[in-house]
VEXTOR-967522 format. One record per residue (C-alpha): residue number from 1; residue in one letter; x, y, z. Coordinates in nm, 4 decimals, m for minus. Layout:
# residues N
{NUM,a,{X,Y,Z}}
...
This chain:
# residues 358
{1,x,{1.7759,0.6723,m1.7587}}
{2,x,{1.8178,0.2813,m1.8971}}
{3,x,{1.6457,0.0389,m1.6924}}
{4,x,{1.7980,m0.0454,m1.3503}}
{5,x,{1.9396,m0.3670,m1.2198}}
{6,x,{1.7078,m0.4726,m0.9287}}
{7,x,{1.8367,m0.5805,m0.6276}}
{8,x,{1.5658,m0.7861,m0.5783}}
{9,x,{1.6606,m1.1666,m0.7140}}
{10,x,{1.4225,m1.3329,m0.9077}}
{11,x,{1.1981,m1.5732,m0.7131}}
{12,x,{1.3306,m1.8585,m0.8708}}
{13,x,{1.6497,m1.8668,m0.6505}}
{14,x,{1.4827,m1.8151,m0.3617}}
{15,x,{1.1906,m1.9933,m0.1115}}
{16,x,{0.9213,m1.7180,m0.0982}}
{17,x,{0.7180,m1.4542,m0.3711}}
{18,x,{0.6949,m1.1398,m0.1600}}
{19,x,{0.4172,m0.8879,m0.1999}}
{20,x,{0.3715,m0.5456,m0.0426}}
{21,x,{0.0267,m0.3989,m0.1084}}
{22,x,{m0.0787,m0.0756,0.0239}}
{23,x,{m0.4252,0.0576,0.0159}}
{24,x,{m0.5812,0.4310,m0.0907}}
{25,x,{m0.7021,0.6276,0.1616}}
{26,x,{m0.5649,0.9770,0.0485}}
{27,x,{m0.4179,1.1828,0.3298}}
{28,x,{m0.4643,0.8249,0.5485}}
{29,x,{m0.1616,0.7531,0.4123}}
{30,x,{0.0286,0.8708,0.6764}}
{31,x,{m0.0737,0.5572,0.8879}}
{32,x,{0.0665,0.2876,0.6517}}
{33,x,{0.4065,0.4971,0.5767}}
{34,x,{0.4115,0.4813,0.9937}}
{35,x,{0.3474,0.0729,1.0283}}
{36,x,{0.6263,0.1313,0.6730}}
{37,x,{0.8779,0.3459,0.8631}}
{38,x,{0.8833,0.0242,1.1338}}
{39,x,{0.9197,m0.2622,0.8626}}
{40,x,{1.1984,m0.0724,0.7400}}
{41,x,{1.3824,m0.0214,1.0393}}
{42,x,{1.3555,m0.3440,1.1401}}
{43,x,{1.5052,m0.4837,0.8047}}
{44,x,{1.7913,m0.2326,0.8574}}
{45,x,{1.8581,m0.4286,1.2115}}
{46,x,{1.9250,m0.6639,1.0485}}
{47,x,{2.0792,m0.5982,0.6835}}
{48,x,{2.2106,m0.2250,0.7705}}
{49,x,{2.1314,0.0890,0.6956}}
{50,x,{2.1491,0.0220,0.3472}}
{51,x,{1.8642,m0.1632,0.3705}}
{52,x,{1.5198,m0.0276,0.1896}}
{53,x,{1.1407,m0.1896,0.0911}}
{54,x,{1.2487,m0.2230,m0.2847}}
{55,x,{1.5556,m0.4522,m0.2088}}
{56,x,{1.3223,m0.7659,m0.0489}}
{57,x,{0.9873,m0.7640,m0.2333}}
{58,x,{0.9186,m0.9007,m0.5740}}
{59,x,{0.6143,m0.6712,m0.6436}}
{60,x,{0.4999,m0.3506,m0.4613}}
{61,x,{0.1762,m0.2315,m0.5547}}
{62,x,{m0.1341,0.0241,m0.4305}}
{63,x,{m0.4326,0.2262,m0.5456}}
{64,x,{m0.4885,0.6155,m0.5207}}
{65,x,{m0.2385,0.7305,m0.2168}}
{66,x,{m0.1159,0.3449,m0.2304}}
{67,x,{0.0128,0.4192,m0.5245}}
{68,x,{0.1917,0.7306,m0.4527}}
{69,x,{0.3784,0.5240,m0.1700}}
{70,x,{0.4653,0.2863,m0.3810}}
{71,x,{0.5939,0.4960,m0.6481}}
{72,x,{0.8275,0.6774,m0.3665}}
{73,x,{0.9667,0.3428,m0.2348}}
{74,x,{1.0625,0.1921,m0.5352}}
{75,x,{1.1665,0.5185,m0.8069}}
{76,x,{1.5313,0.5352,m0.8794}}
{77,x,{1.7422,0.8455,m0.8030}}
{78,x,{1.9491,0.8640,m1.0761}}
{79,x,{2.2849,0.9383,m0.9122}}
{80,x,{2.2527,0.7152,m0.6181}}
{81,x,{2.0560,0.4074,m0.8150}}
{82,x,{1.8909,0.3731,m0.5155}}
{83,x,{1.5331,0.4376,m0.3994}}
{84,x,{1.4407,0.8557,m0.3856}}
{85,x,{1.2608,0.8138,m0.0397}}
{86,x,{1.2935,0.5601,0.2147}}
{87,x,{1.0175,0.4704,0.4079}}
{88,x,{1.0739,0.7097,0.6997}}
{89,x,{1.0470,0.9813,0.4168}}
{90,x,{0.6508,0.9129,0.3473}}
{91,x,{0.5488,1.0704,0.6813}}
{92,x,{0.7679,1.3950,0.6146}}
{93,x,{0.6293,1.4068,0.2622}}
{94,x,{0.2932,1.3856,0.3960}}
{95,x,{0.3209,1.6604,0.6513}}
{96,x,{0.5279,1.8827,0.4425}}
{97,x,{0.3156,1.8484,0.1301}}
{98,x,{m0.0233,1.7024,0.2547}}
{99,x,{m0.1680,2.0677,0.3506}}
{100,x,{m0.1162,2.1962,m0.0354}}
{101,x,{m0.1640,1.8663,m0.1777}}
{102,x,{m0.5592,1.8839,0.0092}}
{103,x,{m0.5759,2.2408,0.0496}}
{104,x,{m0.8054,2.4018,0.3387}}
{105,x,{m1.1625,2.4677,0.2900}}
{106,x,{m1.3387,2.7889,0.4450}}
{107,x,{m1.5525,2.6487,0.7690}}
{108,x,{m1.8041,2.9641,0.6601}}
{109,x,{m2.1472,2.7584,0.6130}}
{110,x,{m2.1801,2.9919,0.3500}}
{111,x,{m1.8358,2.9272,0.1593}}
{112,x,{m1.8786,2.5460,0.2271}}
{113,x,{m2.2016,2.5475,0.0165}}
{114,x,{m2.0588,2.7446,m0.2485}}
{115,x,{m1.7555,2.5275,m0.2871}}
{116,x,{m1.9899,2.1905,m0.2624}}
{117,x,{m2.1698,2.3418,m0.5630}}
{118,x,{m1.8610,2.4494,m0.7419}}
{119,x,{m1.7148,2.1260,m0.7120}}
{120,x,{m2.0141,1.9138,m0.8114}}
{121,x,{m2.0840,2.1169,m1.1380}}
{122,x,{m1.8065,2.2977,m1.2261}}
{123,x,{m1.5382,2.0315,m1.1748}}
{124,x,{m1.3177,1.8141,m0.8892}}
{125,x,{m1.2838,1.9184,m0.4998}}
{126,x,{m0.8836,1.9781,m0.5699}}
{127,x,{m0.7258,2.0237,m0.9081}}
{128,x,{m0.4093,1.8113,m0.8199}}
{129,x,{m0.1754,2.0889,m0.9565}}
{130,x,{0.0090,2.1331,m0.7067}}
{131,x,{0.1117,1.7036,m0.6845}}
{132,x,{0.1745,1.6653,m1.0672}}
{133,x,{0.3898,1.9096,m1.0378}}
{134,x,{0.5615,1.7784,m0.7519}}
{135,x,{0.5906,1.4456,m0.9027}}
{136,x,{0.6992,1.5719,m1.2175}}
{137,x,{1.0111,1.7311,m1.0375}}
{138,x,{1.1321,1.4485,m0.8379}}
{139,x,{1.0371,1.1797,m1.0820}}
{140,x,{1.1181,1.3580,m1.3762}}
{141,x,{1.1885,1.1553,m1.7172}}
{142,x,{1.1365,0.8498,m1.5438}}
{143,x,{0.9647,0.5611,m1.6620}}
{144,x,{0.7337,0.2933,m1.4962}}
{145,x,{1.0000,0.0034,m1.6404}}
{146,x,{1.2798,0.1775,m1.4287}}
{147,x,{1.1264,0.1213,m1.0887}}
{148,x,{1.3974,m0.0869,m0.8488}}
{149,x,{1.1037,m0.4070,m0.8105}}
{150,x,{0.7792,m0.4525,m0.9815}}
{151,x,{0.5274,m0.2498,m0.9212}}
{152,x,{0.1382,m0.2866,m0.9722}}
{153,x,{m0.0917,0.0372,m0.9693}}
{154,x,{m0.4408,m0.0520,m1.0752}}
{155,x,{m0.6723,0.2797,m1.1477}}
{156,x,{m0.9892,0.2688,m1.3078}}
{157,x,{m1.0945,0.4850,m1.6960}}
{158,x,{m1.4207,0.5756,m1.6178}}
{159,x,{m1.4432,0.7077,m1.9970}}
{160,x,{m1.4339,0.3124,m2.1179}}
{161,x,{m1.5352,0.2169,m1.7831}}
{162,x,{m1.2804,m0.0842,m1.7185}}
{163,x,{m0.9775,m0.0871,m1.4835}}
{164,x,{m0.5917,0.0393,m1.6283}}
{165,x,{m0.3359,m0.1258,m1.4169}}
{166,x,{0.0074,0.0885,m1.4209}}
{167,x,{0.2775,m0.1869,m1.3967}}
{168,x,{0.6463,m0.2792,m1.5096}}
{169,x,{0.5082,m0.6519,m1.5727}}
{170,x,{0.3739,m0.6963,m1.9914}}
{171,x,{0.0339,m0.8626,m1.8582}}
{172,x,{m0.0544,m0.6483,m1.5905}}
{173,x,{m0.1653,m0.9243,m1.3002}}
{174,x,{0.0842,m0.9122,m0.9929}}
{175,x,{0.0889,m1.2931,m0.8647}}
{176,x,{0.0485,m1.4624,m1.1667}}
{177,x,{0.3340,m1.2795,m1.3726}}
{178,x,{0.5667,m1.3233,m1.0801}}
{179,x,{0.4612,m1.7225,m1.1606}}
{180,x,{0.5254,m1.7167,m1.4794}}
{181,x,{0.8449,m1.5170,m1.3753}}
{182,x,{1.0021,m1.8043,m1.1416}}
{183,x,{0.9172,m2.0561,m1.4585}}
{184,x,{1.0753,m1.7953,m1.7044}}
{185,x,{1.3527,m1.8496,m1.4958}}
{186,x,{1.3877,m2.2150,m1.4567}}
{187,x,{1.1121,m2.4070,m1.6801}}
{188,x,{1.1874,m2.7199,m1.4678}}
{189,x,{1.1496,m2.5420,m1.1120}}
{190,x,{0.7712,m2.6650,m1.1125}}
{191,x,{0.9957,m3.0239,m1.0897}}
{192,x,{1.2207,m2.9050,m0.8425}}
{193,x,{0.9430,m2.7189,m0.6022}}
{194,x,{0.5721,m2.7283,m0.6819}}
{195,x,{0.4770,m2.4178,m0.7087}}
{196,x,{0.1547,m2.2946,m0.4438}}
{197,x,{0.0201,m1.9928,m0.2867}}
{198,x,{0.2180,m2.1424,0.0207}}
{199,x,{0.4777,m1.9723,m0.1089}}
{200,x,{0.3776,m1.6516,m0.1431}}
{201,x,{0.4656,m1.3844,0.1413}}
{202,x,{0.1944,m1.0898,0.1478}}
{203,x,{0.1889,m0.8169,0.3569}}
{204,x,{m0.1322,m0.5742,0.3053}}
{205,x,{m0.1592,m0.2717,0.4959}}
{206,x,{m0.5147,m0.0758,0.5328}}
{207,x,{m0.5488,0.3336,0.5274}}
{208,x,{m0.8111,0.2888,0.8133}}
{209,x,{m1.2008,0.2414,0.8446}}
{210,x,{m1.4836,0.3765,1.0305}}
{211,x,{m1.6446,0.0738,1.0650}}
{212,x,{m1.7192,0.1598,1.4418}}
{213,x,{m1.8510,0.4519,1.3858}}
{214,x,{m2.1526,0.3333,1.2134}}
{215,x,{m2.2084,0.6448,1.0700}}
{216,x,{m2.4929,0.5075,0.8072}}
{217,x,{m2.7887,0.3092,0.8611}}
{218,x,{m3.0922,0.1613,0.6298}}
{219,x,{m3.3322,0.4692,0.7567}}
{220,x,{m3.1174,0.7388,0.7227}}
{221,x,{m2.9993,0.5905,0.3595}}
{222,x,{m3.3728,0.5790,0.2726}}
{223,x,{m3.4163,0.9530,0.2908}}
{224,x,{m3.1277,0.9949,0.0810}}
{225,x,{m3.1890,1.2016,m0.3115}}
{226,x,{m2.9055,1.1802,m0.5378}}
{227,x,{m2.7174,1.4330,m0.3756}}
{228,x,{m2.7287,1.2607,m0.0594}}
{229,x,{m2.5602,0.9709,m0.1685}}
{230,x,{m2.2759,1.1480,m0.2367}}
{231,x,{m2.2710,1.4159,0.0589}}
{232,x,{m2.3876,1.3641,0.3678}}
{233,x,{m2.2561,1.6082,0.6211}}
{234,x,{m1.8496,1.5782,0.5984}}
{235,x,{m1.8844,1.2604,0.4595}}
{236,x,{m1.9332,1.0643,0.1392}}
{237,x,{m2.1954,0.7876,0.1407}}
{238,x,{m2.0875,0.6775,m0.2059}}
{239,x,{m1.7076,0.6431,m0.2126}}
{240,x,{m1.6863,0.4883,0.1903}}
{241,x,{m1.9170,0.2049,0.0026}}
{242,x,{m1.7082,0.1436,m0.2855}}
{243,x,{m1.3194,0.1799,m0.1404}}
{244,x,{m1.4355,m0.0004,0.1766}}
{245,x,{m1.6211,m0.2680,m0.0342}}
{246,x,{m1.3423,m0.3520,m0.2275}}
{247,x,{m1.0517,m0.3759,0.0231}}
{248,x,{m1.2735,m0.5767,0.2706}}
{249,x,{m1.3509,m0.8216,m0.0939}}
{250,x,{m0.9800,m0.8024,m0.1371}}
{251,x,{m0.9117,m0.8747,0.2621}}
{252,x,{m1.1729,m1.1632,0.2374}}
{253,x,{m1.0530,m1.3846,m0.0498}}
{254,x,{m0.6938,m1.3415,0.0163}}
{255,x,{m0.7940,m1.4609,0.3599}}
{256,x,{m0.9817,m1.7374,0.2422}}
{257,x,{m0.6617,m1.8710,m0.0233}}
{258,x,{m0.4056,m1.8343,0.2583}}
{259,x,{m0.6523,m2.0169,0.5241}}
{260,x,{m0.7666,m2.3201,0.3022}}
{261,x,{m0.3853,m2.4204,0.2100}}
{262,x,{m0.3114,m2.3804,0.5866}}
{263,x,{m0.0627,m2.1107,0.5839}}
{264,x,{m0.2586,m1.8113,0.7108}}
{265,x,{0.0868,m1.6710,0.8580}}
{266,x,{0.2117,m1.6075,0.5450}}
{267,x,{m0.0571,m1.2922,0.4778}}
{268,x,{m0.0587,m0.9967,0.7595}}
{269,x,{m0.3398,m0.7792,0.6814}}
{270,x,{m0.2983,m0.4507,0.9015}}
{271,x,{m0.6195,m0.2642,0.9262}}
{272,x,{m0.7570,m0.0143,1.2051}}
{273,x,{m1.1046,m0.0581,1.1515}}
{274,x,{m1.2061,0.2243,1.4216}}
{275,x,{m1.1132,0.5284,1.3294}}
{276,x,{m1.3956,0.7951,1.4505}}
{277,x,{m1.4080,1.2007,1.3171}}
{278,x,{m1.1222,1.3523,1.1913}}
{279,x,{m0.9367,1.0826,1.1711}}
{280,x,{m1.1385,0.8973,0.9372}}
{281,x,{m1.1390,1.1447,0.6396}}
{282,x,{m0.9045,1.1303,0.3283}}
{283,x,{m0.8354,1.5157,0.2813}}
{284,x,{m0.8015,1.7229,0.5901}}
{285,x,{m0.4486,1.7669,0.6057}}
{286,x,{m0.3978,1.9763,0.8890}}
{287,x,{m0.1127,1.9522,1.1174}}
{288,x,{m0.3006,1.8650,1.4478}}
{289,x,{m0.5061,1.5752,1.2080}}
{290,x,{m0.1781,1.5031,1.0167}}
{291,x,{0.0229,1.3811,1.4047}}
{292,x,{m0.3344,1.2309,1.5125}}
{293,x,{m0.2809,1.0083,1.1742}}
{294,x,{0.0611,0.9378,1.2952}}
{295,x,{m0.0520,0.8531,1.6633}}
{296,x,{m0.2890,0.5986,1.4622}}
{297,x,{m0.0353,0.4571,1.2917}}
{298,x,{0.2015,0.3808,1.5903}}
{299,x,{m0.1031,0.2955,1.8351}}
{300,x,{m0.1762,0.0289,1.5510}}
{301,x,{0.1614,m0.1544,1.5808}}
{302,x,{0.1037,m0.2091,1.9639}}
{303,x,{m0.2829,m0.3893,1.8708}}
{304,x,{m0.2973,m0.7420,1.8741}}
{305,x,{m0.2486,m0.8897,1.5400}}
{306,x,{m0.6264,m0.9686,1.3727}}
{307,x,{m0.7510,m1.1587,1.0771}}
{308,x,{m1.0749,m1.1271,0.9666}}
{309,x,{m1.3789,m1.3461,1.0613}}
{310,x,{m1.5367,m1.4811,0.7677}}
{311,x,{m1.8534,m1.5100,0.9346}}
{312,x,{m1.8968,m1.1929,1.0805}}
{313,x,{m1.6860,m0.9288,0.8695}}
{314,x,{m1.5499,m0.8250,1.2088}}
{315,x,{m1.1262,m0.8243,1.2738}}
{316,x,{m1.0497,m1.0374,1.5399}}
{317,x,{m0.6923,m1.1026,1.7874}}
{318,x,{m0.5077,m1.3999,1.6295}}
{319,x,{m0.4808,m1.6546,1.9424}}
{320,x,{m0.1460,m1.6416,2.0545}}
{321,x,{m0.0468,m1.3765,1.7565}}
{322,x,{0.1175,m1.1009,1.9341}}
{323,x,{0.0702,m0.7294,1.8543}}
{324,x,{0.1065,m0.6394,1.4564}}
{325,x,{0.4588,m0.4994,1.5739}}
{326,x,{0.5748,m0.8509,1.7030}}
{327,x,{0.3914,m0.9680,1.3558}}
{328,x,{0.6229,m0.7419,1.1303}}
{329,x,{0.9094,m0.8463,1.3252}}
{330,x,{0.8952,m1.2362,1.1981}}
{331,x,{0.8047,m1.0807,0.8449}}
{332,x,{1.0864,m0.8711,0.8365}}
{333,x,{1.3509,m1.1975,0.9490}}
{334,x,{1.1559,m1.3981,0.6617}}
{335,x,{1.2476,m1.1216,0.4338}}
{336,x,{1.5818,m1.0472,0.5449}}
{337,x,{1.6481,m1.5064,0.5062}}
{338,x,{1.4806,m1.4806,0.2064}}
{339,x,{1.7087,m1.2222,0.0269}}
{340,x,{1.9992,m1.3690,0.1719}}
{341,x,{1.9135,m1.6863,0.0322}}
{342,x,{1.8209,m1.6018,m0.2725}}
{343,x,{2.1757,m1.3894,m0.3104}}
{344,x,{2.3886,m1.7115,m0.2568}}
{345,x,{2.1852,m1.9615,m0.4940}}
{346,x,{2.2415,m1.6580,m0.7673}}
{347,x,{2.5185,m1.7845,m1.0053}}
{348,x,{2.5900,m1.3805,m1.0633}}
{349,x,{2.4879,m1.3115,m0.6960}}
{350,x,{2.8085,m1.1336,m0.6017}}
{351,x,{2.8120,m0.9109,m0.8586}}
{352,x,{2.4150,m0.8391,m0.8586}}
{353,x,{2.4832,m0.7937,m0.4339}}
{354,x,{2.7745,m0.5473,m0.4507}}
{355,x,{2.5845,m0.3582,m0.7158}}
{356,x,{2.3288,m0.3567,m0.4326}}
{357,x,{2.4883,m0.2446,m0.1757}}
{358,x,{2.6869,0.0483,m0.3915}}
């Protein structure tokens, strides 16, 4: 398949650099493809049904389960030329494939032990067999530079120990190649428009946190060996550190760019940060968990839209913000102006929109 014409117009013709970023959070995933599904549907109010993710933002990107969203909203069918899922797809796929994609553990005490120490000596908790070869059916020969928008999937080589970013850009970094994308473009736009973070549109959905939970303290870490770090009860000491370390760092300094240039309504950041039990794992993919993920997801869009306190850590209600619904709602009409807009300052835009809408 040769690379695809994007509906997506290059930022130069337009107002706005839009960015979807979706975090991992393994079968969690259900609750962004739910707050997803809305976005969406909204959009299509307003463009038609027609309307998908990949058609209004100039990079897509995620980590780990992020990334297999992101992969479904923006790969090509190669009949159609149009994205393989739409967003009210990632829930299905979930449910459908989540329970062989995380496979069921025996609850015997005895079992669980004997899998904990099969899995810590012999090799990973699931072999992923049955998703490569899922992927590998729907996605087929198809290449990362084929994807309907940019894409950025950052994973980490833990034999050279740096990061590997996945991405259809040549230098890897999402906002700075669309920059040097809109100069590419038009060398003298910086003239024109100067170019800020003001501009940029970001929308940055969380997987969910057990924050509230407080499930570790200080003197419970302390008695901690080297297994404990890693297992502790159903949980993982270890990897809630890491991933929730580095999407609250992410969170934090996003926050802090958007707030010092004074345009902290151009980044919604849609987190639960109280999920409790069940809930709050990444790989029990049962069906009753699977519709409590979903319940999450569509409780979320009715919470009062939060940023995060740089003092404290701690989300907090936006004064006068609305719910995250109402929030997604404005995003979705700046989306749907900014495509628009971008279409009739094209000088092949009717070409480039028919193609579009074929």
């Amino acid at each position: 398949m040769e690379r695809l014409m994007s509906s997506v117009q290059p930022p130069a013709y337009g107002d706005l650099i839009t960015i979807l970023s979706i975090d991992g959070g393994g079968i969690r995933g259900v609750i962004p493809g739910t707050i997803l599904t809305f976005l969406e549907s909204e959009l299509q109010a307003l463009d038609g049904d027609d309307a998908r993710l990949a058609d209004y933002f100039d990079v897509i990107g995620g980590t780990s389960t992020g990334g297999l969203v992101t992969t479904m909203l923006t790969a090509p069918d190669e009949k159609s030329r149009r994205p393989i899922f739409s967003a009210k797809d990632i829930v299905s796929f979930y449910v459908e494939h989540g329970p062989r994609i995380f496979p069921p553990k025996s609850s015997d005490w005895l079992s669980s032990i004997a899998n904990l120490v099969k899995s810590s000596v012999m090799g990973p908790k699931y072999d992923g067999k049955y998703l490569k070869g899922l992927l590998d059916e729907l996605l087929k020969d198809l290449k990362l530079h084929q994807t309907l928008t940019n894409v950025v999937i950052p994973t980490f080589d833990i034999k050279r120990l740096q990061p590997i970013v996945f991405s259809s850009f040549e230098t890897l970094v999402a906002i700075s190649e669309v920059t040097k994308q809109v100069f590419r473009a038009d060398p003298d736009f910086d003239q024109i428009m100067p170019l800020d973070y003001a501009r940029f549109l970001v929308i940055s959905l969380g997987t969910g946190m057990a924050k509230g939970e407080e499930k570790y303290n200080a003197k419970m870490a302390a008695k901690w060996g080297f297994l404990g770090w890693f297992v502790n009860g159903a949980s993982h000491p270890l990897v809630d550190v890491f991933t929730q370390a580095s999407a609250d760092m992410v969170d934090y300094h996003i926050g802090v760019v958007f707030q010092s240039l004074q345009c902290p309504q151009n980044y919604l950041r849609i987190q639960d940060c109280t999920l409790t039990g069940t809930v709050a794992s990444t790989d029990v993919a049962t069906k009753e968990n699977l519709q409590n993920l979903e319940e999450v997801g569509k409780a979320l869009l009715k919470k009062p839209m939060s940023r995060v306190n740089f003092t404290t850590g701690v989300y907090e209600p936006v004064n006068n913000g609305g719910t995250n619904e109402d929030a997604l709602k404005r995003f979705a009409k700046l989306l749907s102006e900014e495509r628009k807009r971008r279409t009739a300052r094209s000088p092949n835009a009717k070409s480039i929109y028919l193609y579009g809408q074929a």
